[in-house]
C-alpha positions, -999 to +999 in steps of 0.1 A: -936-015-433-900-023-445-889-056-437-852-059-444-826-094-436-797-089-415-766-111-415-730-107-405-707-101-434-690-072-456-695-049-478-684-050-515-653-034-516-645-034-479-640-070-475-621-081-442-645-060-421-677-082-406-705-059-394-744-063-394-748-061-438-784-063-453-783-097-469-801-136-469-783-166-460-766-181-477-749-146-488-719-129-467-716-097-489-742-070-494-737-034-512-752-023-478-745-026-444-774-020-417-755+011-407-766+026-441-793+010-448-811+030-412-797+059-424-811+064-456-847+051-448-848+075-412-834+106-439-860+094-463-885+118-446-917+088-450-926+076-422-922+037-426-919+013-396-893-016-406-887-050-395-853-065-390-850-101-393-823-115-383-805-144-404-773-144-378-777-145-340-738-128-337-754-099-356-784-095-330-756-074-301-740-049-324-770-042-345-790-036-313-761-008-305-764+005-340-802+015-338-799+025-301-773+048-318-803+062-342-828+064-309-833+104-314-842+101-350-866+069-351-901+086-348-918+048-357-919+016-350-889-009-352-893-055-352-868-079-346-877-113-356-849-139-348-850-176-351-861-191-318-840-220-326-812-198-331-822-183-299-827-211-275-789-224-284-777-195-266-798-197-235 
């Protein structure tokens, strides 16, 4: 299993765009966004399950839309953790 943080920020070198990055509070920049970070482990040929947790509850929606994006090539198991805190505030 792969367990990997999400958080909105940017990428190095294409700052101004926010987007789902692989990174842990209290960082906003990352050398890889979730994007390419599902890419290269679901080309990777292993078969790993990964767990997303989720640092940022405004990266939960678009993230969601990136992996449903990936459905045909995920042959594993995906998590999502979020912070039920986080969660709860936007009940």
């Amino acid at each position: 299993m792969i367990e990997a943080d999400v958080s909105m920020g940017s990428v190095t070198g294409r700052e101004g765009k926010i987007l789902p990055i692989m990174a842990h509070p209290p960082f906003k920049t990352s050398d890889l966004s979730l994007e390419e970070f599902l890419d290269t482990v679901l080309s990777s040929g292993k078969q790993k399950g990964i767990k997303l947790d989720f640092k940022d509850m405004e990266a939960v929606e678009m993230s969601l839309m990136i992996i449903k994006a990936r459905t045909s090539k995920v042959s594993y198991i995906i998590v999502y953790s979020v912070n039920k805190s986080e969660l709860l505030d936007i009940i």
